[in-house]
Each structure stands twice: as structure tokens, then as C-alpha cells.
N, C-alpha and C positions, 0 to 999 in steps of 0.2 A: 896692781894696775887699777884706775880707776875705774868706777861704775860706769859705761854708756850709756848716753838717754837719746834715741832720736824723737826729735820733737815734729812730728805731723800739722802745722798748723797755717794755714793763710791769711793769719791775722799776723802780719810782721811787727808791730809794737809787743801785741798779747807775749808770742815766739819770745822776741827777744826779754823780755821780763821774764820770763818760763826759765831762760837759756843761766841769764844773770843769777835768777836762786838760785839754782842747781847746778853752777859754776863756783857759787861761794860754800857750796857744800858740799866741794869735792867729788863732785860726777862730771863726767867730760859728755858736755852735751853738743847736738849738733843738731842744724836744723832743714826743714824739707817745706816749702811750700805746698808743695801737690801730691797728688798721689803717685803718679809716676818720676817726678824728682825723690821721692821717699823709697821706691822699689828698686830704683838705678843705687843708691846710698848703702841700701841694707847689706849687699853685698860687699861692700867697699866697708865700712865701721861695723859691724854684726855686734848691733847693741845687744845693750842687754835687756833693757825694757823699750817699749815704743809707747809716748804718747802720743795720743790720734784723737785729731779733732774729728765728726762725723759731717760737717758739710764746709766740703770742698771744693774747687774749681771745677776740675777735670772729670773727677770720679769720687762714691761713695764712701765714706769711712767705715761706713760698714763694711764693703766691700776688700778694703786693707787688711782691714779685722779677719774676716774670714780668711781670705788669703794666709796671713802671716801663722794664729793659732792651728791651722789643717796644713803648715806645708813639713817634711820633713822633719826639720828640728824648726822648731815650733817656738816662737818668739814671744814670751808673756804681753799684753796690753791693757793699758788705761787708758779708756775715754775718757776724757776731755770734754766738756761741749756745752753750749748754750741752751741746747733743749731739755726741757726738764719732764717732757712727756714722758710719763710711765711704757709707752709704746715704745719711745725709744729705748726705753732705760730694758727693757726686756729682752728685747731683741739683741741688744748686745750685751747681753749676758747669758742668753743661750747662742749667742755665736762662736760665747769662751773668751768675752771681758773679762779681766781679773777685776779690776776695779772701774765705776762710771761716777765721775766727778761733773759737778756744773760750775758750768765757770760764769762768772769772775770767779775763781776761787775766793771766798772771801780773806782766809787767813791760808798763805802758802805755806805752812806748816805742817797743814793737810794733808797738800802735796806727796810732800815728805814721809809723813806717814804713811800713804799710801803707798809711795815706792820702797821705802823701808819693809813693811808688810807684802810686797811681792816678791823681791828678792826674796825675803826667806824662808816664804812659800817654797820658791822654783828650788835653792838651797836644798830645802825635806827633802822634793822629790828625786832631787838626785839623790840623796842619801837612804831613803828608803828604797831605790829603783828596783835594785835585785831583790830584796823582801816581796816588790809586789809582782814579780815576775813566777818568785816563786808561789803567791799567795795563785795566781792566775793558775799555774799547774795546776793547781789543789783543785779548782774550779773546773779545770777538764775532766777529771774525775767524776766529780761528782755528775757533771752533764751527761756522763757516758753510763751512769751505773746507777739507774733507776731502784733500786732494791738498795745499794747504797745508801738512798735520799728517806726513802720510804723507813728506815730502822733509824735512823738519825731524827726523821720528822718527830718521833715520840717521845726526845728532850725537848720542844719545844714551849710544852704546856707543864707546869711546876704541878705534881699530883697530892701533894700533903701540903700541909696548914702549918705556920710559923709562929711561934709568941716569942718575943723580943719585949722587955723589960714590959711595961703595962700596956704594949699593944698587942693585937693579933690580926695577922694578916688571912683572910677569908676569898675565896674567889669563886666564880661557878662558871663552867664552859658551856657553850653554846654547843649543841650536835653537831652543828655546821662550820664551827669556825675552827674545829682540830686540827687540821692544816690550812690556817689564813692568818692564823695569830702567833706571835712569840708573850709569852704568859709569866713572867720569876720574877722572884724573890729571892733575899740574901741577908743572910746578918752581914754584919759588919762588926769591925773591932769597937769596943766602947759604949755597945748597947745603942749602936746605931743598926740602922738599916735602911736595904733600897730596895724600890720594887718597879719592875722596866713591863709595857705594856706595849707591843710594835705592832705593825698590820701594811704589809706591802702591798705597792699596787705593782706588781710585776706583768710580764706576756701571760697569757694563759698558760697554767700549769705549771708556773714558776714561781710561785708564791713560794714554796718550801724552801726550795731551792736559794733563795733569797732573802729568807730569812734566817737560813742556815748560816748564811756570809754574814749578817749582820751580828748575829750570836758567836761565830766565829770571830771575828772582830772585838767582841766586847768580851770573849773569855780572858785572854789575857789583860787585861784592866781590870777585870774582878779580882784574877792570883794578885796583882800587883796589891792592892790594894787591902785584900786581905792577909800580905804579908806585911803589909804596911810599911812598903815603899814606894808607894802613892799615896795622894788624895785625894785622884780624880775625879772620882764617882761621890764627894761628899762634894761638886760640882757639877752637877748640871747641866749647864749652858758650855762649861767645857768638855764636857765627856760627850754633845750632840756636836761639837763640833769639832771634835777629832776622830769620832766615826763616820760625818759626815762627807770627810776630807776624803778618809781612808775607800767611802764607797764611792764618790764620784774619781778616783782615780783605780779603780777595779775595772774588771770585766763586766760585772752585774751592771745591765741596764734597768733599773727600778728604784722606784722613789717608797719611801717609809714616811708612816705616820708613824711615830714615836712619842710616850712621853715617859719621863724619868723622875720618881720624886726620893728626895732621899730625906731622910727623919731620924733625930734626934730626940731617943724617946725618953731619955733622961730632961728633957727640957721642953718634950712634946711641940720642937719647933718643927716643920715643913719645909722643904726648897724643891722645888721642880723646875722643868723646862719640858717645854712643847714643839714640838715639830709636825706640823700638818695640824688641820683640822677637823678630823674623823675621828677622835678621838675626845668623849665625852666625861668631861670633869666636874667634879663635885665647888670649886672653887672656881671665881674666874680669874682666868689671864690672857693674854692675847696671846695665840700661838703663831709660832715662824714658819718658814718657809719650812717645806717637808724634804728628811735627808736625802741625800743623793742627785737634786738639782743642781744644783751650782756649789761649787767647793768654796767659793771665798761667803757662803750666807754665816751670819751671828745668830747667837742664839740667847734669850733673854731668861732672866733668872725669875721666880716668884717663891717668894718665901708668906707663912701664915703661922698663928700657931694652934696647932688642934682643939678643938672642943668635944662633945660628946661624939657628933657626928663623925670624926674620923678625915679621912681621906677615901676617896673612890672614885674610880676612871672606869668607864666603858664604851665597849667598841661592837658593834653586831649585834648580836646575843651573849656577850660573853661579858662578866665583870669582877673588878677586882677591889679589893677594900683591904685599909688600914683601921679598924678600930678600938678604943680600949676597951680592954679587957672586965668583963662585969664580973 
């Protein structure tokens, strides 16, 4: 069966050139002037994406937005729109935009991308559904079972010292950050290795707790990897963004500053990725939005190659270093 698109828009030229792409390529599109010709529809074609422009005749595009992502079964959306305000572009992204496009589009190829990348978004999550149903159990648990949290909080921080081919990995904890930080290190196959530095902004008192789900999360990516049927985590920018996916579709309400460097010490090259900006590096790179905000955020790569100085990231009081070995 074809893909559905309903097209939200009261620009009837814009609409119907929207309608024409995405008739040549094989989605059965349909279109809605208004906000309430668009809510009368939904019922009647139960697309499968909705494009929505944010200024309408009748009523808000935001206001569709929020409606459609909080009702029931819950209908993915792409803005559309002329306005290029950061104020907007925010706001509908914490309404639960999957994606926010400015139009003209220039090249509708975009488009496509775009909706190609949401279906198979929505796709995971049905696929993963009962995984995270089950993952949510696991979380009631731990909610419920304070002494549970407390014997587990004391993997959080790595207590010995690593040397991997001519580096050594050193770090020193803060008194105060033993439950605020997630702190490891790993070899890896090939004389590689990675070392992960997180720091949640959870409710009070939930720090632990929330970083437990994040390292929960990332254990199995590590077995994978050190059986070497992955090679996620010598990636970066994909390993933040397929935990970041995994935490904004949990129960955990809380955002992580993360960063991840993985190294090649055979060739003494670097690669990292950034998420948030509480987290103090030895090298610069722009860091991204911090995990757990929005599922559909990228994540960018930095690569360097060591010199004497090493690698080092710190957070609070507490810091962690890659250096060679004297």
C-alpha cells in the first residue's frame, strides 16, 4: 500500500507542487487547507506522516502539532514553514516535530529525505516497542528499590587504571561527583580503545538512577563490539545517536551531557563526539544538543591526532585522561 502524506498547507500552488513530488514518488498524497479541513481528513485517510505548515488561516500549526503527536496513536510530523526563527524552530521540536523544514524548500529531494528518515524512524519504534516496554519494567524496579540503586551506583565510576598499546588512561574523582558522573574505560579489539564521560541533569535525586539507564543502554553496544559484531563505538556521532534515540523514547525524563572519544593507538588518531556543553575538553569542537531532548538531534564527529598532551575531558571536580605512556 502506498505511503500517505497529508499536506497541511494554504498556500494552494506551494500544496499542489508538495502534492506532484510526492505523487511521482510514489506516496498517495492529499491535501487540507486549514486546520480544521485537516482534522475532519485525518480520520477519513489516517496518514502516515503529516506535513504542516505553522501559519494558517483558522488556527495554529503548532497547535495541529500538538494535537496530532499527544493524541492516542500518535501521528509523526514535519513542519514545513517560512519562518526561520530559532523560536519557532524550538518550539516545535519540543512539541514533538520529527523534522522542521523552511520552505521554499530549495532542492525537494530534501523533502524526501526527510520523510524517508521518518518513516523509518516510526518503523524502529514499532520494532523495538515490546523491548522498550520491557526496558520500562526494569525501571520500575529500580524506582521502587532504593538499596537496589545505591549497590549498582558503585559501577558507575571505573576504579583502576588502563594501558593500551603506548597510552594510559588516568583519571581522578571528585568527593562530590561519586554519584553525579558515569566515569569508563574499555579496551577494545586491535589495540583500540574508548573512554565515555556522562553527567545528568535529572529531578533531584535522580542522577543515579539515570545514569544507570544510560550505562544500561550502552552495555550491550560494548558486548557487541567487543565481540566484534559491531563497530559502533569506533563511531561516535553514532553511538550518541542511537542512545540518544533509545533515552528519549524511555521513561527517564533527563537530559545527559556526554562525551565519547574512541582512539586508535596504533596510529595515535582521536575521534569524539559531544553532547551538551558541561563537559570540558582538551581539544576544541562544537558540541551538540545534550541526549535525551529530541530523538531526531545529529551528532557530529571530531577527529585529531595525539601529541604529547594526550586527551582529557572534565566535568565538576572530576577528570579523565588519555596520555602516552613515559
Amino acid at each position: 500500500m502506498n505511503r500517505k502524506v497529508l499536506i497541511i498547507e494554504d498556500d494552494r500552488v506551494y500544496a499542489s507542487i508538495l502534492d506532484s513530488f510526492l505523487s511521482e514518488r510514489g506516496y498517495s498524497a492529499s491535501q487540507a487547507p486549514d486546520g480544521e479541513t485537516a482534522l475532519r481528513m485525518l480520520k477519513q485517510i489516517e496518514p502516515d506522516v503529516v506535513l504542516c505548515d505553522l501559519s494558517l488561516p483558522d488556527m495554529s500549526g503548532l497547535a495541529i502539532l500538538e494535537r496530532l503527536v499527544s493524541s492516542a496513536e500518535p501521528i509523526p510530523v514535519i513542519v514545513i514553514s517560512a519562518s526561520d526563527r530559532m523560536a519557532d524552530i524550538r518550539e516545535a521540536v519540543r512539541l514533538g516535530a520529527v523534522d522542521y523544514l523552511v520552505k521554499p524548500v530549495a532542492k525537494l529531494d530534501v523533502l524526501e529525505y526527510a520523510l524517508e528518515s521518518c518513516l523509518d524512524r516510526v518503523a524502529l519504534e514499532k520494532e523495538h516497542e515490546h523491548d522498550r516496554w520491557e526496558f520500562d519494567d526494569h525501571l520500575d524496579v529500580l524506582f521502587q528499590d532504593d538499596s537496589v540503586v545505591q549497590r549498582l551506583s558503585h559501577d558507575l565510576i571505573r576504579r583502576d587504571q588502563l594501558a593500551v598499546g603506548p597510552f594510559q588512561i588516568i583519571h581522578q574523582v571528585g568527593p562530590r561527583d561519586e554519584q553525579r558522573l558515569w566515569l569508563d574505560y574499555y579496551r577494545l579489539p586491535n589495540d583500540q580503545l574508548i573512554m565515555v564521560l556522562a553527567r545528568a541533569q535529572a529531578l533531584s535525586g535522580q542522577d543515579i538512577l539515570a545514569l544507570l539507564v544510560l550505562k544500561t543502554l550502552f552495555n550491550p553496544l560494548l558486548r557487541a563490539t567487543l565481540a566484534e559484531t559491531t563497530h559502533l563505538l569506533m563511531h561516535p556521532p553514532k553511538l550518541l545517536a542511537r542512545l540518544n534515540s533509545e533515552l528519549c523514547h524511555s521513561r527517564i525524563r533527563a537530559a545527559f551531557d556526554m562525551v565519547v572519544v574512541w582512539i586508535d593507538t596504533r596510529t595515535g588518531v582521536a575521534r569524539w563526539s559531544q553532547a551538551g556543553d558541561k563537559i570540558l575538553l582538551s581539544h576544541e569542537g562544537q558540541p551538540d544538543l545534550a541526549l535525551g531532548i529530541w530523538g531526531n538531534a545529529t551528532y557530529r564527529q571530531h577527529q585529531v591526532p595525539l601529541d604529547r598532551q594526550g586527551f582529557y575531558m572534565a566535568c565538576e571536580e572530576t577528570w579523565l585522561r588519555a596520555q602516552p605512556r613515559s
